[in-house]
C-alpha positions in Angstrom: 42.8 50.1 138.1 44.4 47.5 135.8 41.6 44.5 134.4 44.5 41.9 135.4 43.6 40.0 131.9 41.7 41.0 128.9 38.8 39.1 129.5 38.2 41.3 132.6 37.4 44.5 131.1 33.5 45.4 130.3 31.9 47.5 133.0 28.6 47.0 133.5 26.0 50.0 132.7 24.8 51.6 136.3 21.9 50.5 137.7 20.1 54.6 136.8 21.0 53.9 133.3 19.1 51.2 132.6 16.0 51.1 130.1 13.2 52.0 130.6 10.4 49.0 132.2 7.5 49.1 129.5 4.8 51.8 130.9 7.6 54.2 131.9 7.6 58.2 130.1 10.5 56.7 127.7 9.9 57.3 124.1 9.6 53.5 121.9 11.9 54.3 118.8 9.9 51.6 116.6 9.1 54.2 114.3 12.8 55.4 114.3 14.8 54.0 111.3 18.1 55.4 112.0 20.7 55.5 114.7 23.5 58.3 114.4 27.0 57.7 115.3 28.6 60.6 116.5 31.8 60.3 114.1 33.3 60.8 111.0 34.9 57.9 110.6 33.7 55.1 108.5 36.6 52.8 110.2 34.8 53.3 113.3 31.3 53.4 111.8 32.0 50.4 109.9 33.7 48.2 113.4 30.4 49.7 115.5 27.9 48.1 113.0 29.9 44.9 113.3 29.9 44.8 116.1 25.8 46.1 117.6 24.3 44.0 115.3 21.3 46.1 115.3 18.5 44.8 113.5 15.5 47.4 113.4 17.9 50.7 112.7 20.5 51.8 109.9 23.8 53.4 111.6 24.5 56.1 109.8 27.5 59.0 110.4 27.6 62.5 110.9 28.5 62.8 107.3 26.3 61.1 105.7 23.5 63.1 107.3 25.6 66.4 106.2 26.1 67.3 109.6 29.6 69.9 109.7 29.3 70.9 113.7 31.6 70.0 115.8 30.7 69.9 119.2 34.0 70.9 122.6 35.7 68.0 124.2 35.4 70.1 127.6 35.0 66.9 129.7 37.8 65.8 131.8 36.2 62.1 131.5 35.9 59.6 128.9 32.5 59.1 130.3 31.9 63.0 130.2 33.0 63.8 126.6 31.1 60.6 125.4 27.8 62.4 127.2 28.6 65.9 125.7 29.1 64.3 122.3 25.9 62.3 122.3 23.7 64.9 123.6 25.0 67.8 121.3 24.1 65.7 118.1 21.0 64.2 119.1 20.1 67.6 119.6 21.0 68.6 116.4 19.9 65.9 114.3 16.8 64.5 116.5 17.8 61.4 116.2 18.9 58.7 118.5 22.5 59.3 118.8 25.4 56.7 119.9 29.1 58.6 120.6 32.0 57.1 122.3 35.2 58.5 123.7 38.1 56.1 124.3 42.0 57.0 125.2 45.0 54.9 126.6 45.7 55.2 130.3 49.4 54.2 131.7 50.1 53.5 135.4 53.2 55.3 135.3 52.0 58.5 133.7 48.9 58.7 136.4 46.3 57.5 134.1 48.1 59.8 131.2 47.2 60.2 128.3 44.0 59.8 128.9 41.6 61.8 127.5 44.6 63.5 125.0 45.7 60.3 123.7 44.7 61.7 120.3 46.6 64.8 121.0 49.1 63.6 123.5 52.1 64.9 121.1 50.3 67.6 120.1 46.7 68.7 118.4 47.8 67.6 114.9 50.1 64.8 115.8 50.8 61.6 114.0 50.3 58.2 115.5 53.8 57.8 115.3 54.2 61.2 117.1 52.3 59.7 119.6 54.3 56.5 120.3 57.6 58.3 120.2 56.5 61.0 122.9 54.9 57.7 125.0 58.0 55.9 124.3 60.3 58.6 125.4 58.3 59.5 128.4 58.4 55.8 129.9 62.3 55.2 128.7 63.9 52.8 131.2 61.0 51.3 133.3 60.8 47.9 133.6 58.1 45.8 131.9 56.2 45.7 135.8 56.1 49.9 135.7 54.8 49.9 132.2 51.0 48.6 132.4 48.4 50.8 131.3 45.2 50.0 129.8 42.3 51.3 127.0 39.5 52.0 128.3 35.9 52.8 126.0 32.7 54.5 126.8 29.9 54.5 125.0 26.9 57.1 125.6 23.1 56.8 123.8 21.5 59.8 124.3 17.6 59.7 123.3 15.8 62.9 122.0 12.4 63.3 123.8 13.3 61.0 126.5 14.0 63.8 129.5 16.7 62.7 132.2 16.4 63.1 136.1 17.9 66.7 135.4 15.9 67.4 132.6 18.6 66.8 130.2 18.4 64.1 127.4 18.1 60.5 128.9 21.9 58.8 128.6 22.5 55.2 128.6 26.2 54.2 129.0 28.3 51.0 128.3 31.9 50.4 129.3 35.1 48.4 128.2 38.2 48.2 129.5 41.6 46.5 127.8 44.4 45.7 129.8 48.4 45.5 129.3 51.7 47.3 128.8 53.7 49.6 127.0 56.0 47.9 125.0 59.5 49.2 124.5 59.6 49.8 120.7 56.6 49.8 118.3 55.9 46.0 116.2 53.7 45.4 113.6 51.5 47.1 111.2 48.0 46.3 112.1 45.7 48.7 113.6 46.1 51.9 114.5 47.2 54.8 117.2 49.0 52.9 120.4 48.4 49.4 118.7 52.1 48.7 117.8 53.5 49.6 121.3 50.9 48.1 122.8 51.4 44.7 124.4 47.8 42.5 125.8 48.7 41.3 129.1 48.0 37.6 127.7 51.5 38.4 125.9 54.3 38.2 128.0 56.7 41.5 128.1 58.6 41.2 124.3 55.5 39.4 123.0 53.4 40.1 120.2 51.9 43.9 120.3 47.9 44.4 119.3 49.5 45.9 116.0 51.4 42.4 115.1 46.9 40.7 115.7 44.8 40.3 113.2 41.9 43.1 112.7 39.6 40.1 113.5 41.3 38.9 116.8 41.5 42.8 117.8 37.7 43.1 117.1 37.4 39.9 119.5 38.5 41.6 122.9 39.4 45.8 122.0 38.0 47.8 124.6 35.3 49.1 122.0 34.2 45.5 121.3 33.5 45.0 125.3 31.4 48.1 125.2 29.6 47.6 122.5 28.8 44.0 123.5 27.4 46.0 126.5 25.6 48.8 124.7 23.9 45.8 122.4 21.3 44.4 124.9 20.4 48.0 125.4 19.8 49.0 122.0 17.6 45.7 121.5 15.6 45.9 124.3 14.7 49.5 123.1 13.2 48.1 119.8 16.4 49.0 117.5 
């Protein structure tokens, strides 16, 4: 499961997800102005406008609409919780809704975290929580028993637009980021496993993602590759 190198790591969007050919039953959002983004984060809000360049639509959060529901993480997927997140708010809002679920997966753990990276040390846990439990839980392996890897999904759910199961339309974009567990956290940049985590461009001991720069980190993160996926698609929808 490892991408081998970073520049390995988008997925391409399946074939059924594609957009609509011109004639089809999918609505046009030209009249649509804005785009939600299923967080409340404006780190995340602000990285995802940076990096869709859309042109025809405003991003806007879950907060700036004044939107307080939170919608269960019941998936056991990234690719399922990104598709629960996007459908409950376009729902909600009526809007065209973009939400993403990302997590670290380590070889040695079976693919653990995973979808509790968040909460891997617990529900309220600190990123340094976090690290220390990862830390503790891979003490001893050698740099070759240590890969692991972010991985990113992004879902578009479209209001109006009925699926094959009579569920909002989803369109999905994938990124992958591959590397290792470092054994003791480095640098300051970034955020959640970024100081333990080593690219595999770096050789075991090398720099960690949280000793890059924000813009170098933006340049091949496992969001970046799926949003330079999810791009095309929100373009060739008119947004």
């Amino acid at each position: 499961m490892s991408d081998g190198s970073p520049g390995a790591g988008a997925d391409a969007s399946d074939a059924s997800d594609a957009p609509a050919a011109p004639g089809s039953s999918a609505v046009a959002p030209a009249s649509r102005t804005r785009l939600l983004v299923a967080t409340r984060s404006r780190h995340k809000l602000g990285e995802l406008r940076d990096l869709l360049h859309v042109r025809h639509a405003e991003l806007v959060s879950l907060d700036e609409l004044g939107i307080p529901d939170e919608v269960e993480e019941t998936g056991r997927t990234f690719e399922a919780n990104a598709a629960l997140k996007a459908r409950f708010y376009a729902r909600l809002s009526g809007l065209p809704t973009l939400a993403d679920d990302s997590g670290l997966e380590v070889d040695a753990l079976d693919g653990g975290p995973g979808i509790r990276t968040r909460r891997y040390a617990g529900a309220d846990a600190t990123d340094e929580e976090n690290n220390v439990k990862l830390l503790a839980a891979l003490a001893g392996l050698p740099p070759e028993r240590r890969g692991g890897r972010y991985r990113c999904v992004l879902a578009l759910a479209l209001p109006g637009d009925a699926g094959p199961r009579g569920g909002l339309r989803l369109l999905f974009a994938r990124g992958s980021f591959g590397g290792r567990i470092a054994t003791g956290p480095r640098g300051s940049s970034g955020f959640g496993y970024d100081p333990i985590f080593e690219p595999a461009t770096s050789a075991p001991g090398g720099p960690t993602v949280g000793e890059w720069t924000p813009e170098l980190k933006a340049a091949v993160s496992h969001r970046a590759r799926a949003a330079r996926r999810m791009a095309p698609l929100l373009a060739r929808l008119g947004f």
